[in-house]
C-alpha positions as CSV (number, residue, x, y, z in Angstrom):
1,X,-22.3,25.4,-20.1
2,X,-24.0,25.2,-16.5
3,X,-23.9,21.4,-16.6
4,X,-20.0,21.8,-16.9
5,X,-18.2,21.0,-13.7
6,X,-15.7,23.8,-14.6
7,X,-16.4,26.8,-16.3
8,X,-13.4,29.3,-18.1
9,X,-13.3,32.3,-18.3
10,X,-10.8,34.9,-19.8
11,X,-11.4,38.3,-18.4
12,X,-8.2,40.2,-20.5
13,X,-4.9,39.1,-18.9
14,X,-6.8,37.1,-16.1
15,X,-8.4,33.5,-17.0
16,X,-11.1,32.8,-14.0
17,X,-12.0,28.9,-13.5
18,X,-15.4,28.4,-11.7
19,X,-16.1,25.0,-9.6
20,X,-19.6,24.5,-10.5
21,X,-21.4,21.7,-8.5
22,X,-23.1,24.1,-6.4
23,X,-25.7,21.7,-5.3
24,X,-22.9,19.7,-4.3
25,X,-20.9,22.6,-2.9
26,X,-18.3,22.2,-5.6
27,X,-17.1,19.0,-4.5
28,X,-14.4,17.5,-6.4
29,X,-15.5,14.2,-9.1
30,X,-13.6,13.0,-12.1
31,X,-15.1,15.3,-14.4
32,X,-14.0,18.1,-12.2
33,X,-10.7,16.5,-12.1
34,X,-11.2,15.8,-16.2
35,X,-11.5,19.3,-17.0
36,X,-8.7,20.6,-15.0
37,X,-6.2,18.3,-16.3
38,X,-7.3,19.5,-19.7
39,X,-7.7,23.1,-19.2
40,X,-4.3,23.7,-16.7
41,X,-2.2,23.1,-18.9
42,X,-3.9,24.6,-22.0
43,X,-3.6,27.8,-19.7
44,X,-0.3,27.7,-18.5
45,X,0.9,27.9,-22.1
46,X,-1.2,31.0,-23.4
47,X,0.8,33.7,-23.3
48,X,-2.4,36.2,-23.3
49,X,-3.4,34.6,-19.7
50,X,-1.4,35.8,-17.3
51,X,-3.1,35.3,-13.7
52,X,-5.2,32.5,-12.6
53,X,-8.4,33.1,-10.3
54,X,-10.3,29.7,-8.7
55,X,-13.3,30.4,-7.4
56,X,-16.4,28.3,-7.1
57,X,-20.5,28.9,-7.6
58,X,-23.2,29.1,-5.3
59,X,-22.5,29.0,-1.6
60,X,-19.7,26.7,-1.8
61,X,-15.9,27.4,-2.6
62,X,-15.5,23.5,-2.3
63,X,-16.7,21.1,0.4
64,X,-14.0,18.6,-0.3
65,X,-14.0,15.4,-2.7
66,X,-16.9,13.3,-3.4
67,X,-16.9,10.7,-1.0
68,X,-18.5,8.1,-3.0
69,X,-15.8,8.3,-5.9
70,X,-13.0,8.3,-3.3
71,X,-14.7,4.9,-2.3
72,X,-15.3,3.6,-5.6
73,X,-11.5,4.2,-6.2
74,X,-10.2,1.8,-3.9
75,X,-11.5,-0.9,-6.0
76,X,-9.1,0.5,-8.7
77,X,-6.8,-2.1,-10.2
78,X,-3.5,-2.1,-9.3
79,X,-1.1,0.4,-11.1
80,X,-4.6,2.1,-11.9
81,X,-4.7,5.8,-10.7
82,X,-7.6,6.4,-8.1
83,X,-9.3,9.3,-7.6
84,X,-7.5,10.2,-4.7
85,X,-4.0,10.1,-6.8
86,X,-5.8,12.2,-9.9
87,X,-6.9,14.7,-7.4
88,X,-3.5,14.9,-6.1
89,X,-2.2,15.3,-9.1
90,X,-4.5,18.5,-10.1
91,X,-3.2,20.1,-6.6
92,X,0.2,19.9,-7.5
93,X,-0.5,20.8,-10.7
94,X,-2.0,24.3,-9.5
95,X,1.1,24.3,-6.7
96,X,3.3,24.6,-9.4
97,X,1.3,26.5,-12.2
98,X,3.6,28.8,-13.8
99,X,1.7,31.9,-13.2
100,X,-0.2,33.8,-10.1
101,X,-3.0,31.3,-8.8
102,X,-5.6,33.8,-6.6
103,X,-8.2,31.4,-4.7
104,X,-11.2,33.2,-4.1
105,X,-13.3,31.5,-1.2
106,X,-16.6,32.4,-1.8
107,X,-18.0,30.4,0.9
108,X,-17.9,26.7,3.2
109,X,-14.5,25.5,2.1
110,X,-13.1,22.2,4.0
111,X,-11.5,19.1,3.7
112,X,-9.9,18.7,-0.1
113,X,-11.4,22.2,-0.4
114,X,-9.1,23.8,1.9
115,X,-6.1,21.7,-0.2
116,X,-7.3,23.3,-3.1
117,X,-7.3,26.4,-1.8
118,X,-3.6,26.0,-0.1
119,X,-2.5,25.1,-3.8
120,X,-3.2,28.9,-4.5
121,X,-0.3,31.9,-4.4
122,X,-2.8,34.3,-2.8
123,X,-6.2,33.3,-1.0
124,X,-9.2,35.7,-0.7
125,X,-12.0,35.6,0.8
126,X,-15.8,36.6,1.5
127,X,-16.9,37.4,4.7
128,X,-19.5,34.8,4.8
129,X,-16.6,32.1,4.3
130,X,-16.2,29.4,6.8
131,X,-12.7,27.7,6.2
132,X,-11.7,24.4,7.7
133,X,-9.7,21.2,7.5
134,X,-13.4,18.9,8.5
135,X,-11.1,15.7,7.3
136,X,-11.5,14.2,11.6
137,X,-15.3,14.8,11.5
138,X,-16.1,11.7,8.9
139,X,-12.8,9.8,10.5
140,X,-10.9,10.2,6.6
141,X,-7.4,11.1,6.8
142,X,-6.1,14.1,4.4
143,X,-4.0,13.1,1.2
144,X,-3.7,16.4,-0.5
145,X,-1.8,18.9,2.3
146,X,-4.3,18.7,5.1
147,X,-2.1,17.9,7.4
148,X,1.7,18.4,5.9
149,X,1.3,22.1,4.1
150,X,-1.5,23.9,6.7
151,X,0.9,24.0,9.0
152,X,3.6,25.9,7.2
153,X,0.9,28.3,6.4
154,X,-0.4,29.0,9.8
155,X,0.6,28.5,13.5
156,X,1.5,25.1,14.3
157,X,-0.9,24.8,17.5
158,X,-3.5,26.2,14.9
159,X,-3.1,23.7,12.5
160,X,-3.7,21.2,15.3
161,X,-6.7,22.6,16.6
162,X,-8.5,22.4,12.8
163,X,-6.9,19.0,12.0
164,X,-8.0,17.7,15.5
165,X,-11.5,19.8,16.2
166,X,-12.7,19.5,12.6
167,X,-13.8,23.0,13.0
168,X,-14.4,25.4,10.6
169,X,-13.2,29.4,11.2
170,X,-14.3,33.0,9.8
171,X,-12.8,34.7,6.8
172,X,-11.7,37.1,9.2
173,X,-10.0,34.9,12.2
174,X,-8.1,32.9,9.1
175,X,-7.2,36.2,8.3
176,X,-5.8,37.0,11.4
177,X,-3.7,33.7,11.0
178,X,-2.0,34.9,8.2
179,X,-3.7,32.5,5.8
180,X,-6.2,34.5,4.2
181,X,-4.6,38.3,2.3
182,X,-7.9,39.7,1.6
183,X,-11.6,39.5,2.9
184,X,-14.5,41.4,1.2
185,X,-18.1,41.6,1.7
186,X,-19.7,38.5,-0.3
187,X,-20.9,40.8,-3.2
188,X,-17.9,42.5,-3.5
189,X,-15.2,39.6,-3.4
190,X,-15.7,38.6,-8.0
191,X,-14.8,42.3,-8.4
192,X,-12.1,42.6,-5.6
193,X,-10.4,39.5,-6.5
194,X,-10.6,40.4,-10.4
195,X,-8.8,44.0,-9.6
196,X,-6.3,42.5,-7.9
197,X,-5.5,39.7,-10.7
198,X,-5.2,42.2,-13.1
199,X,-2.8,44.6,-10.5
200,X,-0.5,41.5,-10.5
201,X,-1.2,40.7,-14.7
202,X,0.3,44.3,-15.0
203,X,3.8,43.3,-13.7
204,X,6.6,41.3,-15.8
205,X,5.2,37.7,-16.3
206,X,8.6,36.7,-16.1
207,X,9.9,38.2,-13.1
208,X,7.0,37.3,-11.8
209,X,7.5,33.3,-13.0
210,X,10.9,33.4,-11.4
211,X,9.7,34.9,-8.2
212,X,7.2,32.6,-7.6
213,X,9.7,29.1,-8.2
214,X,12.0,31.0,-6.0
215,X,9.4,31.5,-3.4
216,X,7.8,27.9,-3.4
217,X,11.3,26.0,-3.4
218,X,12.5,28.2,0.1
219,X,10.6,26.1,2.4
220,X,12.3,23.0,1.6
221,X,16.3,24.7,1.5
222,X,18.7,26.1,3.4
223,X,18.6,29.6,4.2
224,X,21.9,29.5,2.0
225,X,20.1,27.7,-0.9
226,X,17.0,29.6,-0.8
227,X,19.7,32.8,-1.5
228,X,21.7,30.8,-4.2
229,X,18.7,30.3,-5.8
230,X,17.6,33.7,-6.2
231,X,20.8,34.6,-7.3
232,X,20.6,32.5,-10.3
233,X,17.4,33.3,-11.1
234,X,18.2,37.1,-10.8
235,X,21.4,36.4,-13.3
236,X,18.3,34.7,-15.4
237,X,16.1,37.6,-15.1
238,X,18.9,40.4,-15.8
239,X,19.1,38.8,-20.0
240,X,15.5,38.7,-20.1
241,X,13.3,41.3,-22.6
242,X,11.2,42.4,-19.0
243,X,14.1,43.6,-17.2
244,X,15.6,45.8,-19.9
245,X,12.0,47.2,-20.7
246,X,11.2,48.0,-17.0
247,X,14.3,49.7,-16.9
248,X,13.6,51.5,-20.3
249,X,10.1,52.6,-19.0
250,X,11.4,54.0,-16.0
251,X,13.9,56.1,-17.1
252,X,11.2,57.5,-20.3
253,X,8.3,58.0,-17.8
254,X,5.9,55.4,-19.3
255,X,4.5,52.4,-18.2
256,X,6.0,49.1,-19.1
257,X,5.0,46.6,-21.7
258,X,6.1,43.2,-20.9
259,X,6.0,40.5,-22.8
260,X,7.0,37.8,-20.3
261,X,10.5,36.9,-21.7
């Protein structure tokens, strides 16, 4: 199991995947990329996993990709998928998971590590983090976010300065920025970050669901579309089994049992 590139595990409600290159720090190769195009989906159709938590081993959240595969990719024929394309593919695949995504930086993360890490709902963090875009330091240009989703996450001149510096900043100043919701000693962030997957792995997996495709479409519509949309998804959600049993629980003083439908 240690000589896995990503290790599962399901923790009740909350399914945890673990980077797990650490003499690497966690950077990215196809078998990293193998695994979590097999084990994504496998998760977002189990009804019994409810919240996601990425997290990585050692001292490392992840550094970025591994250089020497991104080269050996361009020699890819044509039509062939490269790496860069597959490792794409896995950060819009956890961009549009169907359930909570918590990243859980438990240390250096930069370049295709910080895209990872942007792909996430929620991002926490350990003190001892040091988060940065690094892409401008090895002259490589980002091709998973770097420079198109950082800066709708933080401050545009922000953005600039760790696109352009190649600097890496604190757990706490990311923080500050907005970018990071939580930061917790180093010894403390596996049982912080599992509390607050299952907190969220308590509510309706549905409303939740809809809240979430609501929330990730807004930045591309209309503040007129953003509202139409979560009108339809609220006429959606008022049908659904979650709605009627929150509603039940509340009025009998109990707590809820949601199924997700």
């Amino acid at each position: 199991m240690q000589d896995q590139p990503l290790l599962l595990e399901n923790i009740g409600p909350v399914a945890r995947l673990t980077l797990n290159r650490p003499k690497a720090m966690n950077a990215m190769n196809l078998a990293m990329l193998d695994a979590f195009e097999r084990l994504l989906p496998q998760l977002a159709e189990q009804d019994e996993a409810r919240v996601l938590i990425l997290t990585g081993s050692g001292a490392a959240f992840c550094a970025g990709a591994d250089l020497k595969q991104v080269v050996d990719g361009m020699r890819c024929a044509p039509g062939e998928q490269d790496f860069l394309d597959r490792a794409r593919g896995v950060i819009h695949q956890l961009s549009s998971f169907p359930k909570p995504v918590i990243a859980a930086l438990n240390g250096m993360t930069m370049a295709g590590g910080l895209e990872l890490a942007m792909s996430a709902d929620l991002i926490v963090a350990a003190e001892t983090a040091q988060i940065g875009d690094a892409h401008a330091n090895f002259g490589v240009y980002p091709g998973g976010g770097g420079a198109a989703v950082l800066p709708r996450l933080i401050p545009l001149n922000m953005a600039m300065y760790l696109l352009f510096t190649g600097k890496t900043l604190s757990a706490r100043e990311m923080h500050a920025l907005g970018f990071v919701c939580e930061v917790h000693p180093a010894d403390a962030l596996a049982n912080a970050t599992l509390a607050l997957a299952q907190l969220i792995a308590a509510k309706s997996p549905a409303a939740l669901r809809r809240m979430k495709e609501v929330a990730r479409a807004s930045a591309d519509k209309t503040r007129a579309d953003a509202l139409l949309h979560e009108q339809v998804m609220l006429r959606e959600h008022l049908r659904s089994h979650d709605f009627q049993e929150g509603l039940s629980a509340f009025a009998e003083k109990r707590a809820p049992q949601f199924i997700g439908r």
